[in-house]
C-alpha positions in Angstrom: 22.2 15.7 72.2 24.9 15.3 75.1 25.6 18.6 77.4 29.0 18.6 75.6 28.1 18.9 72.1 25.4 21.3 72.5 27.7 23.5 74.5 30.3 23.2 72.3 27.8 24.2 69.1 26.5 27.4 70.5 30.2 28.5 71.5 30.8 28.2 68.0 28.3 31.0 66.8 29.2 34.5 67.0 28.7 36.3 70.4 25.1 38.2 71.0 23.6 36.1 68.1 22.2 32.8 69.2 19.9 34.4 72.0 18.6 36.8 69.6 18.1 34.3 67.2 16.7 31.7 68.7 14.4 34.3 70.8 13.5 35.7 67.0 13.1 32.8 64.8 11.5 30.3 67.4 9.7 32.6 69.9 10.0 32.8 73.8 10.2 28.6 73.9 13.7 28.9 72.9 15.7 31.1 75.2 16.3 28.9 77.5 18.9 26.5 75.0 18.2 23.3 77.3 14.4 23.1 75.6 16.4 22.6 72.2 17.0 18.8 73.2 14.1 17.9 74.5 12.3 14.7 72.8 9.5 15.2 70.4 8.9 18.8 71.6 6.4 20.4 69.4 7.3 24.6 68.1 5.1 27.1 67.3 5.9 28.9 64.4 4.8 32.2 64.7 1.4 33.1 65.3 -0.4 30.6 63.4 -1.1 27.5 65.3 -1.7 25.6 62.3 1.9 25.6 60.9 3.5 23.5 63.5 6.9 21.7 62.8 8.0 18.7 65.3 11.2 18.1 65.7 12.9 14.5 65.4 14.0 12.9 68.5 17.3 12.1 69.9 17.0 8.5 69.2 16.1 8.7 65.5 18.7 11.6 64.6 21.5 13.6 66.3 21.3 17.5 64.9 24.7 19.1 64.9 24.2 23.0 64.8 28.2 23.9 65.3 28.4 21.8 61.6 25.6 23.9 60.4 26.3 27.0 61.1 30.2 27.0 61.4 30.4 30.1 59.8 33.2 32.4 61.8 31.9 35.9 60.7 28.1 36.5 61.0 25.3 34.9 60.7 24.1 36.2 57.0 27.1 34.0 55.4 26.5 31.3 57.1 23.1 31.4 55.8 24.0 32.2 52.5 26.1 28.7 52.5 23.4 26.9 53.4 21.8 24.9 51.0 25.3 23.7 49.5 26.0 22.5 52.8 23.5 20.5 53.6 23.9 19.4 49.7 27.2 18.0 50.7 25.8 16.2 54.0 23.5 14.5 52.4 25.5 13.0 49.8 28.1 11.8 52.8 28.1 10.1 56.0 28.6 12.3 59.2 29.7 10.7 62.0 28.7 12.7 65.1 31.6 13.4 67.8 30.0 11.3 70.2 30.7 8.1 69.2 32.0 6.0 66.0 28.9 5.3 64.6 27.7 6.9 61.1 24.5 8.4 60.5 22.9 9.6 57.4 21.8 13.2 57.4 17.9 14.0 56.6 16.4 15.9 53.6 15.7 19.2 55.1 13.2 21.5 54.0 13.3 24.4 52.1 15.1 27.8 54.5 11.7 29.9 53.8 9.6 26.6 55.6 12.4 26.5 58.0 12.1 30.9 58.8 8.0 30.6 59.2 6.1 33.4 58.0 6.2 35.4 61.7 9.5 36.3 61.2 9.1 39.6 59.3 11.3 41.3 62.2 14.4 39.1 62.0 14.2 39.5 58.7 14.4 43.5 58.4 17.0 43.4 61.0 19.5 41.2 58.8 21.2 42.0 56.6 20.3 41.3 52.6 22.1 38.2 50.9 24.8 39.7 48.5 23.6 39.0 45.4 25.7 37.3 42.8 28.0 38.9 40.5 26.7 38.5 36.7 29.2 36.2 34.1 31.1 38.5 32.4 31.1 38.4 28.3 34.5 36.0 28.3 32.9 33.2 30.7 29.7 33.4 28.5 31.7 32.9 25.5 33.5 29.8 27.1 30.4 28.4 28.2 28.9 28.1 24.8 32.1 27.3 22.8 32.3 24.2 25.7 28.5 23.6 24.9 29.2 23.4 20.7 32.0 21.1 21.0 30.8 18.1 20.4 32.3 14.5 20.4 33.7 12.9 17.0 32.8 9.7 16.8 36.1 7.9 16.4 36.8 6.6 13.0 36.3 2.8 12.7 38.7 0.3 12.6 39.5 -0.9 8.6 38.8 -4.9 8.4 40.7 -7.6 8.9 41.9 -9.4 6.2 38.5 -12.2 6.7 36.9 -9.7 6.9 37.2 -8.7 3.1 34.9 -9.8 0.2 37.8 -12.3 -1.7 36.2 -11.4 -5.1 34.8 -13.3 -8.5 38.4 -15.5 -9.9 40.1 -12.5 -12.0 37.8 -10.3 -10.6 39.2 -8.5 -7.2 36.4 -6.7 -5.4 35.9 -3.0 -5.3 32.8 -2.4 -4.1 33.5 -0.9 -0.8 31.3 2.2 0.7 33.8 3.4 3.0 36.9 3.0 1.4 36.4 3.3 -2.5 38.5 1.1 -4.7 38.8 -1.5 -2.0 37.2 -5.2 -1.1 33.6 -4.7 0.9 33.1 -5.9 4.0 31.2 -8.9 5.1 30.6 -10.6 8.1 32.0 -14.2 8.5 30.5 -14.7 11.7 26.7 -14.0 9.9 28.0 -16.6 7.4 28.9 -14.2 4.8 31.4 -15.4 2.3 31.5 -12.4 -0.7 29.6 -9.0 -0.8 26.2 -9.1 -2.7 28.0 -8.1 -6.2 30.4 -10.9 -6.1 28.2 -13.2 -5.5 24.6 -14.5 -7.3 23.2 -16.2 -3.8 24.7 -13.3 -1.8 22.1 -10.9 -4.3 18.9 -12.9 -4.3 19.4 -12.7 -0.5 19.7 -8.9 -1.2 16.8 -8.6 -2.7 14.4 -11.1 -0.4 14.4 -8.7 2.4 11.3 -6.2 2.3 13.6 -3.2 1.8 16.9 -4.6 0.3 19.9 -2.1 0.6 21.3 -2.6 -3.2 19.7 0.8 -4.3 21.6 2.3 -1.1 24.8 0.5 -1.5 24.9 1.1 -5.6 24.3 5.0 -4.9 28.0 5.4 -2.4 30.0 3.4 -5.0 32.1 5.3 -7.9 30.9 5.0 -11.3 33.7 2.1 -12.3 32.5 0.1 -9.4 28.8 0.8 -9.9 29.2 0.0 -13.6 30.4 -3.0 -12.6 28.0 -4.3 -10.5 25.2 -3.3 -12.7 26.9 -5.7 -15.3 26.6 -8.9 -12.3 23.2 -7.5 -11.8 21.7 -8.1 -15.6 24.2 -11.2 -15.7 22.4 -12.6 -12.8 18.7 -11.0 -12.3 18.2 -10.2 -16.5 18.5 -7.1 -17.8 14.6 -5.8 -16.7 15.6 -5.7 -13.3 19.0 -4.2 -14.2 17.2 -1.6 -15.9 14.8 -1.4 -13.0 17.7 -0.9 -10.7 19.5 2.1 -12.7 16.1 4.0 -12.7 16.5 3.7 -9.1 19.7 4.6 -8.6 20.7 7.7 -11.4 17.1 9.5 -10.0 15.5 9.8 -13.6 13.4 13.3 -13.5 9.8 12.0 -13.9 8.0 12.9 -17.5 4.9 14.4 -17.4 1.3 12.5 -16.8 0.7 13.0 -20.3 3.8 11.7 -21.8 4.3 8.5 -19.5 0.5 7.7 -20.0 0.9 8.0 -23.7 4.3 5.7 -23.1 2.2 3.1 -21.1 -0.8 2.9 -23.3 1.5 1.5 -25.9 1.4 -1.9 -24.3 -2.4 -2.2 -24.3 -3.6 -3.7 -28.3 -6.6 -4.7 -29.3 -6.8 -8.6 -30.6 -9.6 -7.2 -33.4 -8.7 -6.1 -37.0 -8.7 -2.3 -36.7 -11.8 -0.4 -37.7 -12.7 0.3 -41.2 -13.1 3.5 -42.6 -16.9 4.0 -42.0 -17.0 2.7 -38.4 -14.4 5.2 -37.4 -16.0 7.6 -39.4 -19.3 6.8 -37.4 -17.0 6.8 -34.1 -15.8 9.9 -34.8 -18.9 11.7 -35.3 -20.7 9.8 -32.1 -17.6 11.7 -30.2 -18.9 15.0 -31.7 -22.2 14.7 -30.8 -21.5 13.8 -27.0 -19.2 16.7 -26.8 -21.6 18.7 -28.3 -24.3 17.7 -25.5 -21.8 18.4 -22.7 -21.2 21.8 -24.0 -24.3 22.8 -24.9 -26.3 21.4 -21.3 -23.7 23.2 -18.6 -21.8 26.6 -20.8 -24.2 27.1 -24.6 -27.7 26.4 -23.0 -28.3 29.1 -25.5 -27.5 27.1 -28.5 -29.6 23.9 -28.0 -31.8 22.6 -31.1 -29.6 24.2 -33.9 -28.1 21.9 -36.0 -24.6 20.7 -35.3 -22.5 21.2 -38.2 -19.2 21.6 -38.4 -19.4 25.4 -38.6 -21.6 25.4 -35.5 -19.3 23.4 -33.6 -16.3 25.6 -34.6 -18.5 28.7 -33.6 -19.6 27.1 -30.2 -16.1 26.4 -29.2 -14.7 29.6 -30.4 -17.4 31.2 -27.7 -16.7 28.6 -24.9 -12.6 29.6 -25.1 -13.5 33.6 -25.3 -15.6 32.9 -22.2 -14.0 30.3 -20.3 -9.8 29.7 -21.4 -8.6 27.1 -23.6 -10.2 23.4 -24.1 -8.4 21.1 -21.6 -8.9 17.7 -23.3 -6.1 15.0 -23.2 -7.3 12.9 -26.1 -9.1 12.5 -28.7 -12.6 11.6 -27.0 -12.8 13.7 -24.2 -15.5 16.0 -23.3 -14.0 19.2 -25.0 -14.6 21.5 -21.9 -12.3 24.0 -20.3 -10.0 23.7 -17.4 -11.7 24.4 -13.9 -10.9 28.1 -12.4 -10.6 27.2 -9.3 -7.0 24.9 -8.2 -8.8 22.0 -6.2 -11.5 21.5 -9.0 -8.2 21.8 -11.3 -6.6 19.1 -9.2 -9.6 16.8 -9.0 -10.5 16.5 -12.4 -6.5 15.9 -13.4 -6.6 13.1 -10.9 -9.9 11.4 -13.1 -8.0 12.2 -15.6 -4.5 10.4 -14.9 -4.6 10.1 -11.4 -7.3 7.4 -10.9 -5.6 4.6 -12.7 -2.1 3.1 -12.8 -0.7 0.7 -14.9 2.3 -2.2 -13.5 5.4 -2.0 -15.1 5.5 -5.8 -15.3 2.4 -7.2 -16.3 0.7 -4.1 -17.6 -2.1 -4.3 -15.9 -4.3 -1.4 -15.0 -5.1 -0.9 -11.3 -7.4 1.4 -9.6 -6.1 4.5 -7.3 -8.2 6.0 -4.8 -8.2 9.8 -4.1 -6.0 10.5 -1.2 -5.6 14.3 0.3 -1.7 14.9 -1.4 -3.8 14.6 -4.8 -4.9 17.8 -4.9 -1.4 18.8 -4.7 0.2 16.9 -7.5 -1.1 14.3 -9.9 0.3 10.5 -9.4 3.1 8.5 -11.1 1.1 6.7 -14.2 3.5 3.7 -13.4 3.4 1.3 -10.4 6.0 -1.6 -8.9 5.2 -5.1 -9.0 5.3 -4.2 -5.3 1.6 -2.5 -5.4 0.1 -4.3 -8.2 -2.2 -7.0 -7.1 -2.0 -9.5 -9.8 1.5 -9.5 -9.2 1.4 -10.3 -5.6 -0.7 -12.8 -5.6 1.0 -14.5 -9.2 -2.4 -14.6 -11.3 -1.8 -15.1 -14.2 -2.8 -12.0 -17.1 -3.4 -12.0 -20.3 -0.8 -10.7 -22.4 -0.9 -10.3 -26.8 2.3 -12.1 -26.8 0.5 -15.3 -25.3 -2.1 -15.4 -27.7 -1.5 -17.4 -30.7 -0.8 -15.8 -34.2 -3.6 -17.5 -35.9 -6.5 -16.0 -33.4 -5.0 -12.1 -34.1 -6.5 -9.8 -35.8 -9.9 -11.6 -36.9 -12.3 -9.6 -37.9 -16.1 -9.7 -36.7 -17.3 -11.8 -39.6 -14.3 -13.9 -39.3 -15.6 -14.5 -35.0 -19.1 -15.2 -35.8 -18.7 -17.8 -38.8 -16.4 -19.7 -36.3 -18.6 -20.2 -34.0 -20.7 -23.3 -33.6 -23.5 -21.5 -31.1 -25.3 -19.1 -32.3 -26.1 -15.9 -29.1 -29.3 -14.6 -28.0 -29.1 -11.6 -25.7 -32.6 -10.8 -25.9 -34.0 -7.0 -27.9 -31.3 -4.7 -28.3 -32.6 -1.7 -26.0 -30.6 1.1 -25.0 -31.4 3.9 -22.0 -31.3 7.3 -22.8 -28.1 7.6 -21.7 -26.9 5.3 -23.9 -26.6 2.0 -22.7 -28.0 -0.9 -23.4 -30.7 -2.8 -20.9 -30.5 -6.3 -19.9 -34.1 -7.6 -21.0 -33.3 -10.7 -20.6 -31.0 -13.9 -19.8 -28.5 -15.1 -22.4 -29.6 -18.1 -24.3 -28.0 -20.2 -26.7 -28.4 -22.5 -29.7 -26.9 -24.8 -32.3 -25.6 -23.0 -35.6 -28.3 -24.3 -38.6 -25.1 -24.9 -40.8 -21.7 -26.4 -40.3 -18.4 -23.5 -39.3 -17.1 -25.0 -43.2 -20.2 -23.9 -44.9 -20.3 -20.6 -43.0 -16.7 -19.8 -43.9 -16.9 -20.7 -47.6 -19.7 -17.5 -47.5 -16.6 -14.9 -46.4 -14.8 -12.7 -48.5 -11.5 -13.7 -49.9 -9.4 -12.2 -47.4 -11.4 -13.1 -44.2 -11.9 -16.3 -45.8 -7.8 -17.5 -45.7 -7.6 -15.7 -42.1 -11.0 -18.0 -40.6 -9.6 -21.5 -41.9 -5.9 -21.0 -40.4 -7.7 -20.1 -37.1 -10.0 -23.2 -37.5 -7.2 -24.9 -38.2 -5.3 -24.1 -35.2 -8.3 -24.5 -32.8 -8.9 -27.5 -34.2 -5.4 -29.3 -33.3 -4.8 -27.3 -30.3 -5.0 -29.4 -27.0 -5.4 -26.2 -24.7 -8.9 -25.0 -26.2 -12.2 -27.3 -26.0 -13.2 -25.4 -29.3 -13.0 -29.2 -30.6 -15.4 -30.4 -28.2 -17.9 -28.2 -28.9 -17.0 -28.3 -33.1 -17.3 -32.6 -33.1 -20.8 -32.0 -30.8 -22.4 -29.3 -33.3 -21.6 -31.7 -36.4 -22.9 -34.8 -34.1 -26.1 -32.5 -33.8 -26.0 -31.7 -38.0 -25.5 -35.3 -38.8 -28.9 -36.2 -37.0 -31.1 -33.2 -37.8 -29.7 -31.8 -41.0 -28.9 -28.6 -42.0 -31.5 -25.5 -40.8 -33.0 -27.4 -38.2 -36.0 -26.0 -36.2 -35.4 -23.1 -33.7 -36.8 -25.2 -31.2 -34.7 -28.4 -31.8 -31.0 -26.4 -31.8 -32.1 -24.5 -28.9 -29.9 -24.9 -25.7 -32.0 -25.5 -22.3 -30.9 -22.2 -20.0 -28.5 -24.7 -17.6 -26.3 -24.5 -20.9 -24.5 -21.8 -19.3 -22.8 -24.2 -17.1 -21.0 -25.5 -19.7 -17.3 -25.8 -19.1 -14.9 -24.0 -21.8 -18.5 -22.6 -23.7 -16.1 -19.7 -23.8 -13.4 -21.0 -26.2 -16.5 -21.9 -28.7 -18.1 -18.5 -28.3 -14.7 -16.2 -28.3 -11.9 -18.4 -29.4 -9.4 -15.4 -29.7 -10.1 -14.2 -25.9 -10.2 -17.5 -24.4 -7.3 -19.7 -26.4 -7.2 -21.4 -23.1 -9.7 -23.8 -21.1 -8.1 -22.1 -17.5 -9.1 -18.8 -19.0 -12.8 -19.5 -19.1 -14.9 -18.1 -16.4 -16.8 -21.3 -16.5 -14.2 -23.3 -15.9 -13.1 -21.1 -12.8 -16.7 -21.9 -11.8 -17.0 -25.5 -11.9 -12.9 -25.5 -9.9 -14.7 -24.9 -6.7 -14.0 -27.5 -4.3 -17.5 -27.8 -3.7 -19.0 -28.5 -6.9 -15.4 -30.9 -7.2 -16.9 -32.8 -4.4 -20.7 -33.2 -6.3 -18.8 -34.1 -9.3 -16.9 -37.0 -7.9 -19.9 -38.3 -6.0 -22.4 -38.3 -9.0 -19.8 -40.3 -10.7 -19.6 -42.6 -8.1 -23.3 -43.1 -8.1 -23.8 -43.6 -11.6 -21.0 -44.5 -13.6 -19.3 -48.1 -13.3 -16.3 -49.0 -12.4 -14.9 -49.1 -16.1 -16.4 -45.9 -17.2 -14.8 -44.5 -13.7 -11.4 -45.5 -15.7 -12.2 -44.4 -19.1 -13.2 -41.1 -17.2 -9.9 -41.2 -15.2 -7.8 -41.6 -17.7 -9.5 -38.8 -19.8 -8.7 -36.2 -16.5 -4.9 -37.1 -16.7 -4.6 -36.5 -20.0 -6.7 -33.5 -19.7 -4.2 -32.4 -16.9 -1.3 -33.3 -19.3 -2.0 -30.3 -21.4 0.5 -28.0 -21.6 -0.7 -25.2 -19.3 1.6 -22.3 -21.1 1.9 -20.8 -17.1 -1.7 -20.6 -17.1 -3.0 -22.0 -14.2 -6.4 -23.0 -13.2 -8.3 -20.9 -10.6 -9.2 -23.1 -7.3 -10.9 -20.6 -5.6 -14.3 -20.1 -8.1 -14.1 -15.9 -8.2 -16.0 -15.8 -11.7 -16.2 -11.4 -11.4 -12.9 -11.4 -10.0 -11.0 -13.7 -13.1 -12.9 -11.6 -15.8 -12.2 -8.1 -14.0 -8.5 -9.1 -14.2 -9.0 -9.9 -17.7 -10.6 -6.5 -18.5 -8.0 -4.6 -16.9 -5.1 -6.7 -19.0 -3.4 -5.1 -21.9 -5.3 -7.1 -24.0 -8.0 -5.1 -25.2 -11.0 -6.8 -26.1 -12.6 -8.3 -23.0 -14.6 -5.1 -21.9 -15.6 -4.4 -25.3 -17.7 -7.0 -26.4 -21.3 -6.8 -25.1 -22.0 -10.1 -25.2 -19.4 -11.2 -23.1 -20.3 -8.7 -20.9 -24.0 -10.0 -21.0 -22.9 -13.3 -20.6 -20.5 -12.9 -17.4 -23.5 -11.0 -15.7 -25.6 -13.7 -16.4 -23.3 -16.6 -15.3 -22.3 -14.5 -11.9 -26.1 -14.0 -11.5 -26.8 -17.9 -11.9 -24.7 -19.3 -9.7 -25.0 -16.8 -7.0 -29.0 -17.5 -7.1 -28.8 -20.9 -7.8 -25.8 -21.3 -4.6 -28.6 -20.2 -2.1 -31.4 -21.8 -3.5 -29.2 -24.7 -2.0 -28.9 -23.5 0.9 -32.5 -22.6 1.2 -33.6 -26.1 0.3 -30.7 -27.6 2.7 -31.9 -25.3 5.3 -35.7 -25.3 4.9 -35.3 -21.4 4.8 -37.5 -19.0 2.5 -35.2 -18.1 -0.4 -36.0 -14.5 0.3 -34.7 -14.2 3.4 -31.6 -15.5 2.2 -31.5 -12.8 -1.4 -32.1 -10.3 1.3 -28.6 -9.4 1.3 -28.2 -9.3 -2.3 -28.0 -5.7 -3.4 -29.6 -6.4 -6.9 -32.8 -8.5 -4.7 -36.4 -6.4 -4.0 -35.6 -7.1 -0.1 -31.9 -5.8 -0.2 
C-alpha cells in the first residue's frame, strides 16, 4: 500500500486507538505500522504457533483500513458494522484511491478467526456490543400479516370467439366448467373443433386416453347441462356405458357384500333342468351332515357318534350359539359356525367369504382376488371394471346363456346321455375320505351299441320331445361337428350291427385327440367347434405345420383340393364372435369356461376327468418329442413336472 494511503487510513481512526490495537490484537510485530505492508509477512496469532494467518500481498490485493473502519466515534461501532460492510464490498467494485482501476474485494473470514483466541485482554477492555432491541408486538403483527398474504392468481382471460365449442345444429353448447350456461372451450390449435359432448369423435377420443376426464368434466357441470350430455352419451356409446358413467358421477353409496353378491350371482344359470325333488332332498341332507362334521370335530367333540337327527342338530346348535355368538353363515351351504372373536380372524374369513372372488360387470366372469394388507380392514367391492378383468382385456371370448341355443337348454341328464353317440369310461368310481373322487385311470371311449334314434324312443314323454328338437338342431347346425361324429357312429352300426362287441366299438386311447369330440360328448356346453378344448389343441402352429406336411406326403394333388376346399368352407361357418384360439392353452380355455356365468362346466366330472387327461396327454406326449428329437432320457425332461416321481 503506498505511504499516502496507509497514512491517510490510520489518521482516520480515533486518537490512542490504533497503537493499542494493533499492539493488542497482533502482538509486538505490529507497532511499528510500516510492518503492516510488507509482502507475504507471516503473523502470529497469539501464543499458539499453529494458528498462523498470511496475509495477501500487495500485488494480488490492496487492503484499505480507512474503508473498514471509518467509523468516527470508537472503535466498538465500527466493529459492530462490520460484517454488513464487508457484505456491501463484496457485492461491489471498490476502486482504490490510487489509481482507476477496480478491484474485487475478498471473502473475509469470520471476526472471531480474525480476533485469534489470545486476545482475552482486548476483549475485557472493550466495551460489550449493544445488543439489539427486541420487535415490539405491532412489527411482529406486520410481519406475519405480510407473510399470510398471499398472491391471487389472476383470473383467466374468457375465450375468444374460436375459441368456443360452436355446438350440435339447434343445439348451442353449454357445457362449460368455468362459466356455467356457456359454450366450452376447445383448443383449435390442438385441432379441436367441438367439446367432447357435442361431438361423437371428440368422445371416443375422450374415452381412449388411460384416464379420460368425462367423469371430471360431467361432475363441475349443472344438472341441465349434465343431463344433457348424459343423453349424447347413451345416443352415442349405448346406454350400458351411460349407465356406467352416472354410477360414476352421482357417487352411488355402495350395498353391502351380501346384497351386491346376491345381485351378481343372478347372472350365473345353470344350462341343466333344475334338480328334482329327491336329489335336492339328498343335497340338502349331504349339507347337514358336513356341517354336522365341522361342528362336532373343532366346538361338540363331545357329541360325536350320536345320531344326527333333526333334534340333535337343533340341540347342538342351540349349545354352539350359548357358547360361542350367533351362526355367521351367508348361504345356504356354508359350514354353520360362528363368527371369529378376534377382528383379523373376523376380517380374514369375510374376505374367503366375499373378498376372494369378483365378478366383471361386463362379461360376468368370476376372477380371483388375492389377500392384500387393507383387507383386513374392509371387505372388497363384489364388482370389477372391464378395466381389471382379464378376459376382457385380452377380448376372449366367454360363454354367456344368451349364446347358447334354445334347443340345448335345460336338458336333462337322460336327455345328455341318449344324445350321445360315445359311450364314457372314467375307470371305478372311487372317492377319498374326504370326499372326492380318485383318478384310477385314463378316460377311454367307445361306440354307443345302438343308434341316438333308438336310445331316444326309450325316454319318457317329456324328455323324449326335448332330446329330438336338440337332435334336430345339432344335426343342421354348421357350428357343431355333432354331425360328424353322428354320420361316423351309424357308418360303424351299419357294418357291425347293433350291440356289437366291447372290443370292436372300443376307441384306441389316441381318440382323445379328436377334434370337436367335445360337441358329441356335451353338445349343450360345447354348441361350438372353437369352444372345444381339443380344437384349441390341434390350433397350435406347431401341430398346423405337421398337419400340412403329412398332407403333402400322402395325399395327391386332387385330394389336397377336395381337402382345401372342405377347410374354406369349414372357415365359412358363421363364427357367432367366437373365435378360435391360436395359441393351444387347453387349461387356460377351460378355466375361463369354468369361471363363465354359465354353470355347468365345473360340474360335470367327466369333463373334468377328461380335460385332465387331455392336458396330461399332450404335455407327456410334447416331450416325448423332444426326448426322441433330442436323444435325451424322458426323465430328465418330466423332471420339471410337478405331478412326475423326479419333480
Amino acid at each position: 500500500m503506498p505511504e499516502a494511503s496507509r497514512e491517510q487510513a490510520l489518521r482516520r481512526m480515533p486518537e490512542g486507538t490504533h497503537e493499542e490495537y494493533f499492539a493488542a490484537e497482533f502482538g509486538a510485530q505490529l507497532k511499528d505500522p510500516d510492518a503492516f505492508a510488507a509482502e507475504g509477512s507471516v503473523l502470529s496469532m497469539d501464543s499458539d504457533e499453529d494458528e498462523q494467518m498470511a496475509l495477501p500481498s500487495e500485488a494480488e490485493i490492496e487492503f484499505d483500513a480507512g474503508e473498514l473502519y471509518h467509523s468516527s466515534g470508537h472503535l466498538e461501532q465500527g466493529i459492530d458494522e462490520r460484517d454488513n460492510d464487508l457484505n456491501d464490498l463484496n457485492a461491489m467494485e471498490h476502486e482504490s484511491e490510487a489509481g482507476d482501476h477496480k478491484i474485487p474485494m475478498f471473502e473475509p473470514e469470520p471476526f472471531e478467526d480474525w480476533m485469534g483466541a489470545g486476545s482475552e485482554g482486548a476483549r475485557e477492555e472493550l466495551a460489550p456490543l449493544p445488543k439489539k432491541r427486541p420487535a415490539s408486538a405491532k412489527q411482529c403483527a406486520e410481519s406475519k400479516a405480510s407473510a399470510s398474504k398471499v398472491k391471487k392468481k389472476p383470473a383467466a382471460r374468457k375465450p375468444w370467439p374460436n375459441e368456443q365449442c360452436p355446438g350440435m345444429p339447434a343445439k348451442p353448447c353449454t357445457f362449460s366448467t368455468s362459466h356455467l350456461g356457456t359454450p366450452a372451450k376447445i383448443h383449435p390449435e390442438r385441432g379441436e373443433k367441438h367439446c367432447m359432448f357435442c361431438s361423437k369423435e371428440a368422445l371416443e377420443k375422450a374415452f381412449s386416453f388411460d384416464r379420460p376426464k368425462v367423469v371430471p368434466t360431467l361432475k363441475k357441470l349443472s344438472e341441465e347441462a349434465r343431463r344433457k350430455a348424459f343423453s349424447n352419451i347413451e345416443s352415442w356409446q349405448g346406454q350400458e356405458k351411460a349407465q356406467e358413467i352416472k354410477s360414476k358421477v352421482s357417487k352411488v353409496k355402495a350395498k353391502p357384500p351380501k346384497e351386491e353378491w346376491k345381485q351378481l350371482l343372478e347372472a350365473r344359470k345353470p344350462l341343466k333342468a333344475p334338480m328334482e325333488e329327491e336329489e335336492q332332498i339328498k343335497y340338502e341332507q349331504a349339507v347337514r351332515k358336513d356341517r354336522q362334521r365341522a361342528r362336532r370335530k373343532v366346538l361338540c367333540p363331545e357329541h360325536k357318534g350320536k345320531h344326527g337327527s333333526l333334534a340333535q342338530e337343533e340341540k347342538e346348535v342351540a349349545e354352539v350359539r350359548a357358547r360361542c355368538g350367533e351362526i355367521a353363515d351367508l348361504a345356504t351351504n356354508d359350514c354353520g359356525m360362528p363368527a371369529p372373536q378376534n377382528e383379523t380372524a373376523r376380517m380374514l374369513e369375510a374376505w374367503c367369504k366375499q373378498g376372494s372372488w369378483a365378478m366383471c360387470t361386463t362379461c360376468h366372469s368370476l376372477q380371483p382376488q388375492n389377500l392384500e394388507p387393507m383387507d383386513l380392514k374392509r371387505v372388497k367391492a363384489a364388482s370389477m371394471t372391464p378395466k381389471k378383468c382379464t378376459a376382457c382385456r385380452h377380448e376372449e371370448y366367454v360363454p354367456a346363456l344368451e349364446d347358447v341355443p334354445p334347443a340345448l337348454r335345460n336338458l336333462t341328464p337322460e336327455v345328455l346321455q341318449a344324445l350321445r353317440p360315445l359311450d364314457v369310461n372314467t375307470g371305478p368310481a372311487v372317492r377319498a375320505d374326504y370326499g372326492y373322487r380318485v383318478h384310477m385311470s385314463m378316460i377311454s371311449f367307445a361306440w354307443a351299441p345302438r343308434s341316438v334314434e333308438s336310445k331316444i324312443k326309450k325316454l319318457p314323454k317329456a324328455d323324449r320331445r326335448l332330446a329330438r328338437a336338440a337332435l334336430n338342431h345339432l344335426l343342421s347346425c354348421r357350428d357343431s361337428d355333432y354331425l360328424a361324429f353322428y354320420d361316423k357312429h351309424m357308418e360303424f352300426l351299419h357294418r357291425y350291427g347293433k350291440d356289437a362287441e366291447e372290443k370292436l366299438r372300443k376307441r384306441p386311447l389316441r381318440y382323445i385327440e379328436q377334434e370337436g369330440l367335445e360337441c358329441a360328448l356335451w353338445p349343450h356346453l360345447y354348441w361350438h367347434r372353437n369352444l372345444c378344448e381339443t380344437v384349441a389343441r390341434a390350433s397350435h402352429e406347431s401341430r398346423r405345420a405337421k398337419k400340412r406336411k403329412a398332407k403333402r406326403q400322402t395325399v395327391d394333388s386332387e385330394e389336397e383340393d377336395d381337402e382345401a376346399s372342405d377347410e374354406a368352407s369349414n372357415e365359412s361357418r358363421p363364427s357367432a364372435d367366437i373365435q378360435q384360439s391360436k395359441m393351444g392353452r387347453i387349461k387356460r380355455g377351460f378355466i375361463r369356461k369354468v369361471l363363465s356365468p354359465v354353470i355347468g362346466y365345473g360340474t360335470d366330472y367327466e369333463l373334468l376327468h377328461f380335460v385332465y387327461d387331455l392336458s396330461m396327454w399332450t404335455t407327456v406326449g410334447a416331450k416325448k418329442n423332444i426326448a426322441r428329437q433330442f436323444e435325451v432320457p424322458l426323465r430328465v425332461i418330466l423332471a420339471g413336472c410337478p405331478w412326475a416321481p423326479q419333480y
